[in-house]
N, C-alpha and C positions, 0 to 999 in steps of 0.2 A: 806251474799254474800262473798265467799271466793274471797281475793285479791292475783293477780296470783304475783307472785313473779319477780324481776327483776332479769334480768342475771347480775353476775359481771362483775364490767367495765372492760373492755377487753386494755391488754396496746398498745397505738399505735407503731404501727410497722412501723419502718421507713426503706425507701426502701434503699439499700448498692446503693452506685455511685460510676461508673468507668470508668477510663478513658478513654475506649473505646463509654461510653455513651452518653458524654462530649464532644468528637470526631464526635462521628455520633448515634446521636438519635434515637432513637425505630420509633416515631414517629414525620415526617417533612409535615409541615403547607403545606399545598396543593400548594398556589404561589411558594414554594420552593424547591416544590419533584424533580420539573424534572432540574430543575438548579443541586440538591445535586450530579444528577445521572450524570451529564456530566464529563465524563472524561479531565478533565482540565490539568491534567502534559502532556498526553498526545499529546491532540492539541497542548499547554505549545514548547514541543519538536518539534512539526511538523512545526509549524509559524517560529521558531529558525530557525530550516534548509531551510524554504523556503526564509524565510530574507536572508540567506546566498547566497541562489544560487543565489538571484536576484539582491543583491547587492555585487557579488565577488568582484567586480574593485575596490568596496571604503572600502569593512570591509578589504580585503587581506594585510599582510604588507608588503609582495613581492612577486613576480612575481612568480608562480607556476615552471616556467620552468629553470628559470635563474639557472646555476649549480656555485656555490662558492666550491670549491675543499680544500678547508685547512679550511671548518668547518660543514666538512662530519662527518657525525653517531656519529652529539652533542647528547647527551639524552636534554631531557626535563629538564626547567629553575627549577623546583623542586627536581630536583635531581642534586648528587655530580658530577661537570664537565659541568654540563648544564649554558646554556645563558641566560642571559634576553632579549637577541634578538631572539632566538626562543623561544616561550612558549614550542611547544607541541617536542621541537625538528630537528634532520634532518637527511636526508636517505644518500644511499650511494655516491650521487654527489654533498651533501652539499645544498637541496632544503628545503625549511621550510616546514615543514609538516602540520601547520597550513593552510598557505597558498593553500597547493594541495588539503588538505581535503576542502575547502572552495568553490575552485574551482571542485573538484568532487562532490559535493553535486547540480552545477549547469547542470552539465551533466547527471547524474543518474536522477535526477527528468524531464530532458526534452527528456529525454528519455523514462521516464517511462508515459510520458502524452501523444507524439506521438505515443508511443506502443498500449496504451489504447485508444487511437482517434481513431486508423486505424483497430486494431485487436477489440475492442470493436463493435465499427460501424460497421462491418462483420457481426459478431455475430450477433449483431441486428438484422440487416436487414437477414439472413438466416435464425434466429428462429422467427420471425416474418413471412416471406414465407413459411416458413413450416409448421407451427404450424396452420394456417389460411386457406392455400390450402389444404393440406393434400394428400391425395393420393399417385399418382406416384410421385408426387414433395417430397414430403414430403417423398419418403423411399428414392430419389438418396439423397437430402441434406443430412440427416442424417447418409446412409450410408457413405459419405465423412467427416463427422464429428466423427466416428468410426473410419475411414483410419486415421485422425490426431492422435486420441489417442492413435492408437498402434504404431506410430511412436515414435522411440527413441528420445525426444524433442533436447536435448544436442547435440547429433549423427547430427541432422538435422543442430542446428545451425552451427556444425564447417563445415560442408559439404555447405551450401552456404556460410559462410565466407570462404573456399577455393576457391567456385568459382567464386564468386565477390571480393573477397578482401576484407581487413579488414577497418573500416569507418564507420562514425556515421549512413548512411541510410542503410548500410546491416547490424549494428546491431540493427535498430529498426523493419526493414524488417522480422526478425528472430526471433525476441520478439514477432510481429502483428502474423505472420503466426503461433505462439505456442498459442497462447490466442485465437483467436476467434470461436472454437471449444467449451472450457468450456462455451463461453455465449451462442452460440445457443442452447446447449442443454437447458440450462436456462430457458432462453428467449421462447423457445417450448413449455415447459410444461405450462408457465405461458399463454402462448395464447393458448393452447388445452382447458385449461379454462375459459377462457373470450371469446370464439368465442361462448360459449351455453349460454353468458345471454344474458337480453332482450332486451339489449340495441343495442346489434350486430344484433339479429333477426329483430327491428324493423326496424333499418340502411337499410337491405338487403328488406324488403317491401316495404319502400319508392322508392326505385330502387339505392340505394347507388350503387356507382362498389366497385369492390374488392381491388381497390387501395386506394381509397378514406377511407373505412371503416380501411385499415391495419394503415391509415396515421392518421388520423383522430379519430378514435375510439379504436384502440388496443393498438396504440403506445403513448400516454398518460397514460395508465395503465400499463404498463410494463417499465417506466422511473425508478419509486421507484427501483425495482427490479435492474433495468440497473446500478445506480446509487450506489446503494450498490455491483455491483458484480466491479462497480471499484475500491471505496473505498477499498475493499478486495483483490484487484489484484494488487493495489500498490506496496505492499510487494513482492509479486511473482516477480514482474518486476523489482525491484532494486536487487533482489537475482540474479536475470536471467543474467543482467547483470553485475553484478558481479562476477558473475562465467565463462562467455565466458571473461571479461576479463583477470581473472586469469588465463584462459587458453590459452589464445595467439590470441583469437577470434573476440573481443571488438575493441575497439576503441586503434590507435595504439599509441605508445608513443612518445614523452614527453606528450601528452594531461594527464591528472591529471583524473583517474577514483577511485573511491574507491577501485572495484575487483583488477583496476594494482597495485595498491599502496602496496595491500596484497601481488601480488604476486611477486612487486619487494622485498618484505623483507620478503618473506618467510624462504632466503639463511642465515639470516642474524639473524633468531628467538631470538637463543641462547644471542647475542653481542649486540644487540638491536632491541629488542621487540618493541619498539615504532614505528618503521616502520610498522609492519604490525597490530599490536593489534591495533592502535589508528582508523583507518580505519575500521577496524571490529569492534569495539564497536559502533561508527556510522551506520554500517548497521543495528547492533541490534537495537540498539534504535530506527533507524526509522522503520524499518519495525516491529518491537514489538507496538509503536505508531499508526502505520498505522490498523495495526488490530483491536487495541483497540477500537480506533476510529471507522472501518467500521462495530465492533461487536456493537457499541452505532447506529452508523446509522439504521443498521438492527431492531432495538428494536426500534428505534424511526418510522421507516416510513413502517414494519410491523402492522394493524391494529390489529391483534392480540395479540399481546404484546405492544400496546401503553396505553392499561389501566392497566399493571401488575405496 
């Protein structure tokens, strides 16, 4: 009996490690996948700024409005010329920049909650009547939700800030009526398919009405969806108003906005930047956070993507 031969020991081969490995692993322990996947700097940033807004009056070190004239366009305490009474600086009438930014971060975000409360809740409730009724209801809503989007949205807002004047409720007024177009369309599609399962058919046998079943049965299925189109419209609305600020549209001054802040140092780029850069890098950040975050929501309360 022929003895079959062995193969040569074969040398082990040890696998390279790197620091990217080290970092974030090929493969993470089930308890700890979806912890790994949560965007942490993110939220990180957004808790930061909500701390601020809610706590202006105790983190602020002075008064956002108060104008000191003989220590006007300091740079920031890290640079040559700069104070250690202002950290971030101060603008043209000697105001802490800290301070305004702290206190615009409370207006921008109660702004961007009332926008999203009123023009959100539209949306709902129209793509939910429409999407449910259908028919003739169903083409005038939507044709009016076609009329919103060829509207010039900017054009719109400065035309009722002309004709209400400038103020925190005609700029969230302005905000509502540009946003609740994108959710009903949403919000439509999503109930053009949930009114054919069987859960809505059997609703309508029992004798459900039509109000009960949009309350009751469609409108718990279309929350996730709702919930994510605001998380994602946060950004939009601190942009939003940021930008009628900077154009004369917002909220009027001395009130402390991020958009005015930019657009009082715009004049001023060259001589000092810190007026209007430090302002805008706070937009960024949050509204780059905000997305980040609404693109994790979407992954999470997506069933489709909740087992990737």
């Amino acid at each position: 009996m022929a003895i079959a031969e062995r193969p040569p020991p074969t040398e082990a081969v040890t696998p390279r490690l790197s620091l990217w490995r080290l970092v974030w692993p090929a493969r993470v322990p089930g308890r700890f996948r979806r912890t790994a996947r949560v965007p942490w700097i993110p939220i990180a940033i957004i808790v930061v700024i909500v701390i601020m807004a809610v706590f202006a009056p105790l983190l602020a070190p002075y008064s956002p409005i108060d104008q000191t004239l003989r220590d006007k366009l300091l740079p920031p305490a890290w640079m040559a010329g700069g104070s250690d009474k202002y950290f971030l600086g101060t603008d043209a009438f000697g105001r802490d920049i800290l301070s305004r930014l702290i206190y615009g971060a409370r207006v921008s975000l109660l702004v961007a909650l009332l926008a999203l409360t009123a023009g959100g809740g539209v949306g709902l409730a129209v793509g939910i009547v429409a999407g449910y009724v259908g028919g003739a209801v169903d083409s005038i809503l939507m044709r009016l939700v076609d009329a919103a989007f060829t509207f010039p949205a900017i054009l719109f807002a400065l035309l009722l800030a002309v004709t209400m004047g400038q103020g925190f409720g005609t700029l969230v007024i302005a905000i509502s009526l540009l946003l609740w177009a994108s959710f009903a369309r949403v919000i439509r599609g999503e109930v053009l398919s949930l009114r054919q399962r069987d859960f809505v058919a059997l609703a309508r046998v029992r004798g459900c009405s039509a109000l009960r079943i949009m309350v009751t049965h469609i409108l718990p299925n279309v929350l996730n969806t709702f919930m994510v189109l605001v998380t994602l419209n946060i950004g939009v609305v601190i942009i939003a108003e940021a930008t009628l600020s900077f154009l004369g549209a917002g909220i009027p001054p001395p009130t402390p906005t991020w958009g005015l802040m930019i657009s009082e140092g715009r004049g001023r780029i060259a001589e000092a930047w810190w007026v209007a850069l430090i302002p805008g890098i706070a937009i960024t950040l949050m509204v780059l956070s905000v997305n980040l975050f609404g693109d994790w929501m979407r992954d999470r309360l997506d069933p489709r993507l909740r087992q990737l």
